[in-house]
PDB file of N, CA, C and O in Angstrom:
ATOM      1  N   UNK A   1       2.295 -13.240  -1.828  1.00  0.00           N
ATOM      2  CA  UNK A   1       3.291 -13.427  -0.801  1.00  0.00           C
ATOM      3  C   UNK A   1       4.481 -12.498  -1.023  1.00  0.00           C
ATOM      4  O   UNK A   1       5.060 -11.898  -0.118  1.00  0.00           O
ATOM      5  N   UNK A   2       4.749 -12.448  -2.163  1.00  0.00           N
ATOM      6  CA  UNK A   2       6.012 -11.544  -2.643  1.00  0.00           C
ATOM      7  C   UNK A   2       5.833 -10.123  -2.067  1.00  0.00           C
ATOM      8  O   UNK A   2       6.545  -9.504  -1.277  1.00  0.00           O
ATOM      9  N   UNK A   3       4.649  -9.769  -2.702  1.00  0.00           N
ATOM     10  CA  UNK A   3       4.176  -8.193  -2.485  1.00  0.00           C
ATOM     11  C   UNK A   3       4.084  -7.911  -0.920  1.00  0.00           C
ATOM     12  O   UNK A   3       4.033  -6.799  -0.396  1.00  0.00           O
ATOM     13  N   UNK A   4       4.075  -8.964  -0.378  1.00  0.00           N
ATOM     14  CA  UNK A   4       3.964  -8.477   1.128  1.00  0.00           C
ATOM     15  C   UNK A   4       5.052  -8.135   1.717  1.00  0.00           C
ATOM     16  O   UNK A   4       5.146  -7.255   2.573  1.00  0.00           O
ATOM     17  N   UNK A   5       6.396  -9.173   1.062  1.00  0.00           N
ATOM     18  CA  UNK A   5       7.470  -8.953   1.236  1.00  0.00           C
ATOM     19  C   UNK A   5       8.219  -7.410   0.798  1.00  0.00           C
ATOM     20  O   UNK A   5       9.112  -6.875   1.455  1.00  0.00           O
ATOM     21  N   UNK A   6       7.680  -6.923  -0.332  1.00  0.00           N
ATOM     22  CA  UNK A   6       7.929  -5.818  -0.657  1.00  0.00           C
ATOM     23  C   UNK A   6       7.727  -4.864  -0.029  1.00  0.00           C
ATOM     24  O   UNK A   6       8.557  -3.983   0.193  1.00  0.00           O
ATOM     25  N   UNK A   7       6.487  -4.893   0.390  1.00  0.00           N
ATOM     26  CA  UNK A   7       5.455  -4.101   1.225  1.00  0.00           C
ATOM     27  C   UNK A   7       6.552  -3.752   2.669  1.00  0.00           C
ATOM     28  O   UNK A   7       7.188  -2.708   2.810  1.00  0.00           O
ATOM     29  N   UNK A   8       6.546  -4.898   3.606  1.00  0.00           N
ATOM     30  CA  UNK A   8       7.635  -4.562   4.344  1.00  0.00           C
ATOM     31  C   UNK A   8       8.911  -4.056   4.254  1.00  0.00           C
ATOM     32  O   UNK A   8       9.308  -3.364   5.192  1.00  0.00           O
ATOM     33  N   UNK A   9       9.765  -4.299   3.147  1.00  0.00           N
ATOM     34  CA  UNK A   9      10.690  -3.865   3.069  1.00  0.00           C
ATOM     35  C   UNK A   9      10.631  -2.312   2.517  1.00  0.00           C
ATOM     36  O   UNK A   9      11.624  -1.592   2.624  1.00  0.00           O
ATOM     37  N   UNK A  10       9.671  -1.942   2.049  1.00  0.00           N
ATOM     38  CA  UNK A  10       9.769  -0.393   1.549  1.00  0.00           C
ATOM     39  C   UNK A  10       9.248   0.723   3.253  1.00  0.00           C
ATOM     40  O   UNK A  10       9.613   1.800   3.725  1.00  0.00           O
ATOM     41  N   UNK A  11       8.358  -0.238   3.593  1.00  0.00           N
ATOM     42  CA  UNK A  11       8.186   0.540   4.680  1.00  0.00           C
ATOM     43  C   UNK A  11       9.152   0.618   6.082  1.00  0.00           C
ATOM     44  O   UNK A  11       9.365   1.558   6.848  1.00  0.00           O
ATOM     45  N   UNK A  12       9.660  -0.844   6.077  1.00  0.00           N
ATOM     46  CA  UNK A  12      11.337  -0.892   6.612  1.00  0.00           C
ATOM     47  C   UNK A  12      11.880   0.672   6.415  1.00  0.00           C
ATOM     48  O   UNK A  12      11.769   1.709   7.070  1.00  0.00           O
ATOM     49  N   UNK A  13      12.468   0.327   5.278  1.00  0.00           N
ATOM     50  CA  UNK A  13      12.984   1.028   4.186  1.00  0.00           C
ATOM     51  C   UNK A  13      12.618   2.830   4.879  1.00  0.00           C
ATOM     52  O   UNK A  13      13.541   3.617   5.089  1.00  0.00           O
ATOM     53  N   UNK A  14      11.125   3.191   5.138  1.00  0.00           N
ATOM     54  CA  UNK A  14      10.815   4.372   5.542  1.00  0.00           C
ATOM     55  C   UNK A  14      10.586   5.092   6.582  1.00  0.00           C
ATOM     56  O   UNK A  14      10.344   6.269   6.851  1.00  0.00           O
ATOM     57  N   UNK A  15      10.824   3.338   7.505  1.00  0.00           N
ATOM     58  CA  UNK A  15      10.390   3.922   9.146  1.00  0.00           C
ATOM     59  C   UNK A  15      12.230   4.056   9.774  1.00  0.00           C
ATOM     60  O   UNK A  15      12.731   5.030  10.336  1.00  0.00           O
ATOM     61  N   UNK A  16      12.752   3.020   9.506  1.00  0.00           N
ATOM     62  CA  UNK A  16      14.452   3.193   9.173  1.00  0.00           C
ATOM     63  C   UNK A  16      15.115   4.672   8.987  1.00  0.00           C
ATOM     64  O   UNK A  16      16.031   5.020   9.733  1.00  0.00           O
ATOM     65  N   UNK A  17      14.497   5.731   7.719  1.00  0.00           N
ATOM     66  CA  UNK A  17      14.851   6.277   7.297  1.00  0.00           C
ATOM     67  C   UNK A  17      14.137   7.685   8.196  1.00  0.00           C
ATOM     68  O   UNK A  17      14.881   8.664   8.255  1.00  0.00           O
ATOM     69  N   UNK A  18      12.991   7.792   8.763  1.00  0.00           N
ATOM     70  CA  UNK A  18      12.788   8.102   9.738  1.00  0.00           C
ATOM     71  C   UNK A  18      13.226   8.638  10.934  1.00  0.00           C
ATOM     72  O   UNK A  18      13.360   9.762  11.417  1.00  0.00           O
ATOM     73  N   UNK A  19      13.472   7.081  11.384  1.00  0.00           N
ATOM     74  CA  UNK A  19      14.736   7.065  12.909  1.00  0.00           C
ATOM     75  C   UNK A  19      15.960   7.692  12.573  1.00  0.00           C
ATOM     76  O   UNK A  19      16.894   7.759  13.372  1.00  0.00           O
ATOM     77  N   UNK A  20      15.992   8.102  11.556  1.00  0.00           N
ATOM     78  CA  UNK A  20      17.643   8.646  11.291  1.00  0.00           C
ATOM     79  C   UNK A  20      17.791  10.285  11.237  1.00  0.00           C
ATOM     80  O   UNK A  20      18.612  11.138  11.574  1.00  0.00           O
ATOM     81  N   UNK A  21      16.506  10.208  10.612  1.00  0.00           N
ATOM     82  CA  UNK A  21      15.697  11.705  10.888  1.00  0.00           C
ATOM     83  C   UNK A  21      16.337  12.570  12.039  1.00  0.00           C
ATOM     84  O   UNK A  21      17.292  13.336  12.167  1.00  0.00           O
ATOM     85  N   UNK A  22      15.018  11.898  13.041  1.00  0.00           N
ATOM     86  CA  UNK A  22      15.306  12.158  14.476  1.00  0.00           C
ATOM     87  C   UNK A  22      16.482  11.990  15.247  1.00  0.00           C
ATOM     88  O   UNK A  22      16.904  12.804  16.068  1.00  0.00           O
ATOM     89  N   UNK A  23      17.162  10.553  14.855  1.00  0.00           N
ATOM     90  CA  UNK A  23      18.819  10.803  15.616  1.00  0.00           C
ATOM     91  C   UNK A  23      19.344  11.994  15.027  1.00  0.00           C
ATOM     92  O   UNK A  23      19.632  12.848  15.866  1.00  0.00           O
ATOM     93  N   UNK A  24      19.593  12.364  13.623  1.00  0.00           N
ATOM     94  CA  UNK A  24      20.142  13.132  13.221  1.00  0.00           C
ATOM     95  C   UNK A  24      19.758  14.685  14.146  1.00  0.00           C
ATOM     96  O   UNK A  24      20.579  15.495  14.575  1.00  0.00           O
ATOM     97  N   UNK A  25      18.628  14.726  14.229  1.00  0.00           N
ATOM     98  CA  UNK A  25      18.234  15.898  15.063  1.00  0.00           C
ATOM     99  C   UNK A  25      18.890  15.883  16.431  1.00  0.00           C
ATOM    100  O   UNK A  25      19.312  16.869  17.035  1.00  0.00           O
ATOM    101  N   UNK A  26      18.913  14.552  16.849  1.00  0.00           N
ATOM    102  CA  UNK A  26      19.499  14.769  18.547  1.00  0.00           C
ATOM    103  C   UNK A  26      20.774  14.844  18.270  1.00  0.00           C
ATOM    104  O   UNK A  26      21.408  14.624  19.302  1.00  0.00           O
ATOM    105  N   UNK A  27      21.711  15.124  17.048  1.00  0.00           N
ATOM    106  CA  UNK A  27      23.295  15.273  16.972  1.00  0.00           C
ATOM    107  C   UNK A  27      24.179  14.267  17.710  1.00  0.00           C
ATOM    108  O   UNK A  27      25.058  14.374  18.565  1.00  0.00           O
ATOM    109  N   UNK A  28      23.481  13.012  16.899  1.00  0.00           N
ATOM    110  CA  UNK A  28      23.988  11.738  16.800  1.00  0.00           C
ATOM    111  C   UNK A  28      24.115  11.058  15.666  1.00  0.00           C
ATOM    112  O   UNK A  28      23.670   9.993  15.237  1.00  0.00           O
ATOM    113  N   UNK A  29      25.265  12.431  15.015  1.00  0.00           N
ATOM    114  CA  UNK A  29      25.201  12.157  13.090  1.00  0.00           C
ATOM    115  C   UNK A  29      26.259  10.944  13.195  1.00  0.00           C
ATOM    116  O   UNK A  29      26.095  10.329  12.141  1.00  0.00           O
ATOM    117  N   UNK A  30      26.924  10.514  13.691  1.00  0.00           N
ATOM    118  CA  UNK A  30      27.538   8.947  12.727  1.00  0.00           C
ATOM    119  C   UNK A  30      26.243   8.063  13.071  1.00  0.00           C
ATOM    120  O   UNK A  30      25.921   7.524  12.012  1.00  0.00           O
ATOM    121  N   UNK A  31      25.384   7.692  14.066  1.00  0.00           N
ATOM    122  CA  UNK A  31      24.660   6.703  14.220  1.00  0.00           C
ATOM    123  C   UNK A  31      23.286   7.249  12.723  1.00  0.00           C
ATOM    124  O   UNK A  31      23.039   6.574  11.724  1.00  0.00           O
ATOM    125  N   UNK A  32      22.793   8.319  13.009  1.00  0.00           N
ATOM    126  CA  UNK A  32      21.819   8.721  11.772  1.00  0.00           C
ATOM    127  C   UNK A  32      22.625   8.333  10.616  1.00  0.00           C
ATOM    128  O   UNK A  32      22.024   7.477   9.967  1.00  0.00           O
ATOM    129  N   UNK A  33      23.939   8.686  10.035  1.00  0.00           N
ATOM    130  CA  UNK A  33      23.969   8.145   8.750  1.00  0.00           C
ATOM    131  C   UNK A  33      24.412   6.624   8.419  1.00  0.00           C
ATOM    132  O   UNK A  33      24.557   6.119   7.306  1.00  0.00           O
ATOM    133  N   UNK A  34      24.590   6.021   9.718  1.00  0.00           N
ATOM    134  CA  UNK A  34      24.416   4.399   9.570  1.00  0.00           C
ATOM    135  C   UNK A  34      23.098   4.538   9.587  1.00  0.00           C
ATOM    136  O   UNK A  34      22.819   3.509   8.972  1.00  0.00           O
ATOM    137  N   UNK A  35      21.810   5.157   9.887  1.00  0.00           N
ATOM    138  CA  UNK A  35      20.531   4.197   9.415  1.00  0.00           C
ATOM    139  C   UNK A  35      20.345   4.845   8.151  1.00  0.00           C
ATOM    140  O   UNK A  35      20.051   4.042   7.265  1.00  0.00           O
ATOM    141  N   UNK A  36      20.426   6.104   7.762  1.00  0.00           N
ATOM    142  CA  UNK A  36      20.367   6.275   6.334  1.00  0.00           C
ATOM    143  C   UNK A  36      20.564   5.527   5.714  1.00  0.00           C
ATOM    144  O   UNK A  36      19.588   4.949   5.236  1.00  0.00           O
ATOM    145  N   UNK A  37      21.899   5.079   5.341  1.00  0.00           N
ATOM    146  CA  UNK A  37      22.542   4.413   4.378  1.00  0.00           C
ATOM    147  C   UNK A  37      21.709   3.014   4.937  1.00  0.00           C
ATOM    148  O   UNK A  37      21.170   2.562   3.927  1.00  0.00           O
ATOM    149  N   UNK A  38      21.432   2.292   5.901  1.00  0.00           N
ATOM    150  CA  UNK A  38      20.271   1.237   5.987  1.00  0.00           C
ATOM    151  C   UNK A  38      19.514   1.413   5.076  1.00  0.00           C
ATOM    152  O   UNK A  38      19.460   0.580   4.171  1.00  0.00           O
ATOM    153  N   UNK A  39      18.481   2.891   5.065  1.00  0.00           N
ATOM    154  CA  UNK A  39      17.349   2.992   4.721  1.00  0.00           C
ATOM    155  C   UNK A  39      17.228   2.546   3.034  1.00  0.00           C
ATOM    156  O   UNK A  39      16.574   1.723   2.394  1.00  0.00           O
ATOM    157  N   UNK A  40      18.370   3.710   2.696  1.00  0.00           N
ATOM    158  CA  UNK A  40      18.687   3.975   1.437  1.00  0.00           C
ATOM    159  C   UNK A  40      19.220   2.267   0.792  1.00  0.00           C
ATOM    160  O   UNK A  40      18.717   1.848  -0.251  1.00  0.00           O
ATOM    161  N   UNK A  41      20.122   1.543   1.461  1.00  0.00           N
ATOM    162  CA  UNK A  41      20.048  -0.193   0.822  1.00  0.00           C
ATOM    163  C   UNK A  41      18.364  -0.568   0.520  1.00  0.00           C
ATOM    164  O   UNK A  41      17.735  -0.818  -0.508  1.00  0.00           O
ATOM    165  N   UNK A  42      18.113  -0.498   1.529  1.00  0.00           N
ATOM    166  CA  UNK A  42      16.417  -1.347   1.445  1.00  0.00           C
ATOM    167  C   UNK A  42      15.868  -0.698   0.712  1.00  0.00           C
ATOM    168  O   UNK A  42      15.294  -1.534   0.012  1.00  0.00           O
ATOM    169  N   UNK A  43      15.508   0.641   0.190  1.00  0.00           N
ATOM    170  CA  UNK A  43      14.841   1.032  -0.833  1.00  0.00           C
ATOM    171  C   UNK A  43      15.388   0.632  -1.916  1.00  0.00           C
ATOM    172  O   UNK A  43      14.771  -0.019  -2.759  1.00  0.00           O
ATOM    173  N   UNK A  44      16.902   1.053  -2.054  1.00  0.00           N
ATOM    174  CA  UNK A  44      17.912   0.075  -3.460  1.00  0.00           C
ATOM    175  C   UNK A  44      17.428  -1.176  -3.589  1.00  0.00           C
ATOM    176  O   UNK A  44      17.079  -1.320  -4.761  1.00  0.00           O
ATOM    177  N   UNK A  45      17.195  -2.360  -2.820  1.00  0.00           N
ATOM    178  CA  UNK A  45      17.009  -3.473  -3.049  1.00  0.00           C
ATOM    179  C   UNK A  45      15.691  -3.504  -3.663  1.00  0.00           C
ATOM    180  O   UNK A  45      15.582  -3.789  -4.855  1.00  0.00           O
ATOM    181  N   UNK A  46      14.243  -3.114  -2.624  1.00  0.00           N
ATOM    182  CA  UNK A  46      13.320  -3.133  -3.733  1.00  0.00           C
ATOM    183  C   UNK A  46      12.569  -2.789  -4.590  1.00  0.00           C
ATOM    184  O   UNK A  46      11.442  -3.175  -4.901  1.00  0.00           O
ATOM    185  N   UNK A  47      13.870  -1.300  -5.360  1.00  0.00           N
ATOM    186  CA  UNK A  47      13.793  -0.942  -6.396  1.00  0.00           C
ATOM    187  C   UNK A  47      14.386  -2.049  -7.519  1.00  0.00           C
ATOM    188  O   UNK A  47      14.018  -1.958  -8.691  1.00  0.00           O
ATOM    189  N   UNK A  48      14.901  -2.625  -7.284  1.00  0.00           N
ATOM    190  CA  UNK A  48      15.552  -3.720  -8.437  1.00  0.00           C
ATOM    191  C   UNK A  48      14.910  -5.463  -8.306  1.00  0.00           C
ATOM    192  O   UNK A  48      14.918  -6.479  -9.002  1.00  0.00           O
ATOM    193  N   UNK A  49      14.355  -4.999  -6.878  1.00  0.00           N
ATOM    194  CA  UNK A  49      13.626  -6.173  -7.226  1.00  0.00           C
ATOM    195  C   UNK A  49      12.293  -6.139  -8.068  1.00  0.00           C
ATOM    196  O   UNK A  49      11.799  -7.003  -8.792  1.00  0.00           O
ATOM    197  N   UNK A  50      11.928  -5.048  -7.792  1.00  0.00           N
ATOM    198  CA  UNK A  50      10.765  -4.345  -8.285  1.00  0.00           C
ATOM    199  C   UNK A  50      10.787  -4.138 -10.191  1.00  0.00           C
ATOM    200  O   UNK A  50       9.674  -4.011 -10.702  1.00  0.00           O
ATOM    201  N   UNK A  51      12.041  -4.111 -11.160  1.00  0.00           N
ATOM    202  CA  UNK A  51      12.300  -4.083 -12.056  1.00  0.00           C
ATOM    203  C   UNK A  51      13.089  -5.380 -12.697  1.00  0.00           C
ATOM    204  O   UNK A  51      13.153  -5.561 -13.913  1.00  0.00           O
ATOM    205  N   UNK A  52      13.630  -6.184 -11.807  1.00  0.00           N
ATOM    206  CA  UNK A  52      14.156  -7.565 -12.347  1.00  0.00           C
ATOM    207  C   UNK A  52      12.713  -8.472 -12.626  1.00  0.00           C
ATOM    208  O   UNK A  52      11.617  -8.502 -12.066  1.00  0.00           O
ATOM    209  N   UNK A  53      13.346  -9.222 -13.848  1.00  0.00           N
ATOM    210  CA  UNK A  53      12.646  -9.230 -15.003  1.00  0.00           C
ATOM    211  C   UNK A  53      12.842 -11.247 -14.448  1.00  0.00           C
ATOM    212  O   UNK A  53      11.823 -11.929 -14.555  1.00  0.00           O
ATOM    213  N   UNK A  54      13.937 -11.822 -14.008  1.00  0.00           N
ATOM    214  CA  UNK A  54      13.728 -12.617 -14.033  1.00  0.00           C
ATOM    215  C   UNK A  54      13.463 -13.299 -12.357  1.00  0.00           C
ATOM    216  O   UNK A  54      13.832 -14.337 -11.808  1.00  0.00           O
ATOM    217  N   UNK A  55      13.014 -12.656 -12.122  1.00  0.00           N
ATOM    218  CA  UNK A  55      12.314 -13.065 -10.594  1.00  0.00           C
ATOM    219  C   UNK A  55      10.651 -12.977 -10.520  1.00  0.00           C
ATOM    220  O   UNK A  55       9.945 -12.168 -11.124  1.00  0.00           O
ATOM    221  N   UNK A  56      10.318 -13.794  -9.817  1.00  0.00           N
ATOM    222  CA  UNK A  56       8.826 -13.935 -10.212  1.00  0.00           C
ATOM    223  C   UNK A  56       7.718 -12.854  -9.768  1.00  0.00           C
ATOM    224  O   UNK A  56       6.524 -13.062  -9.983  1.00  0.00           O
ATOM    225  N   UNK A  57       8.137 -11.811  -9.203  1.00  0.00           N
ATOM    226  CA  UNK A  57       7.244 -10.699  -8.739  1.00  0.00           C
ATOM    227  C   UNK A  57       7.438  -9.435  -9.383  1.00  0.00           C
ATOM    228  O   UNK A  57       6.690  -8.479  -9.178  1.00  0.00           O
ATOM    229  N   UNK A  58       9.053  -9.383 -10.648  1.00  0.00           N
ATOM    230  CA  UNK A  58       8.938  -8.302 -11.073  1.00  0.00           C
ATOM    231  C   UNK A  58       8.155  -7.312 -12.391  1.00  0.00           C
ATOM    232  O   UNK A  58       8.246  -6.107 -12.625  1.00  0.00           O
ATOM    233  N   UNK A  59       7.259  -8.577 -13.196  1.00  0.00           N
ATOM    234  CA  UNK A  59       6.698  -7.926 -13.782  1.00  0.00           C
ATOM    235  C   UNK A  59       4.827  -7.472 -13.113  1.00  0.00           C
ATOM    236  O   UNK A  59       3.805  -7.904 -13.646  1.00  0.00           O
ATOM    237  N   UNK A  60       4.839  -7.054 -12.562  1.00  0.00           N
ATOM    238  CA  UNK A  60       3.561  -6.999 -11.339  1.00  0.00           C
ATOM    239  C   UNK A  60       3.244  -5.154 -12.328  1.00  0.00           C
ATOM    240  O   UNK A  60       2.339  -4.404 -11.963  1.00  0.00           O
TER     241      UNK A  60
END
């Protein structure tokens, strides 16, 4: 169940980071680096969830 949760959030995490891509291309840089910095939280998050030791999915 966890891993699925992960699962979504990294790909969140890449389709997010994506869309920011492309705004950024249409020169709609304040809205692209609000989803960056989206993208970039959600990968932060489950990078540490991914290494916390006392939560039940991080030694996987």
């Amino acid at each position: 169940m966890f891993d699925t949760h992960r699962r979504r959030l990294r790909r969140g995490g890449a389709g997010v980071g994506a869309l920011a891509a492309v705004i950024w291309y249409a020169d709609a840089t304040e809205v692209a680096l609000g989803l960056a910095v989206v993208a970039a939280l959600a990968l932060l998050v489950d990078s540490k969830l991914t290494e916390s030791t006392w939560l039940p999915w991080g030694d996987e």
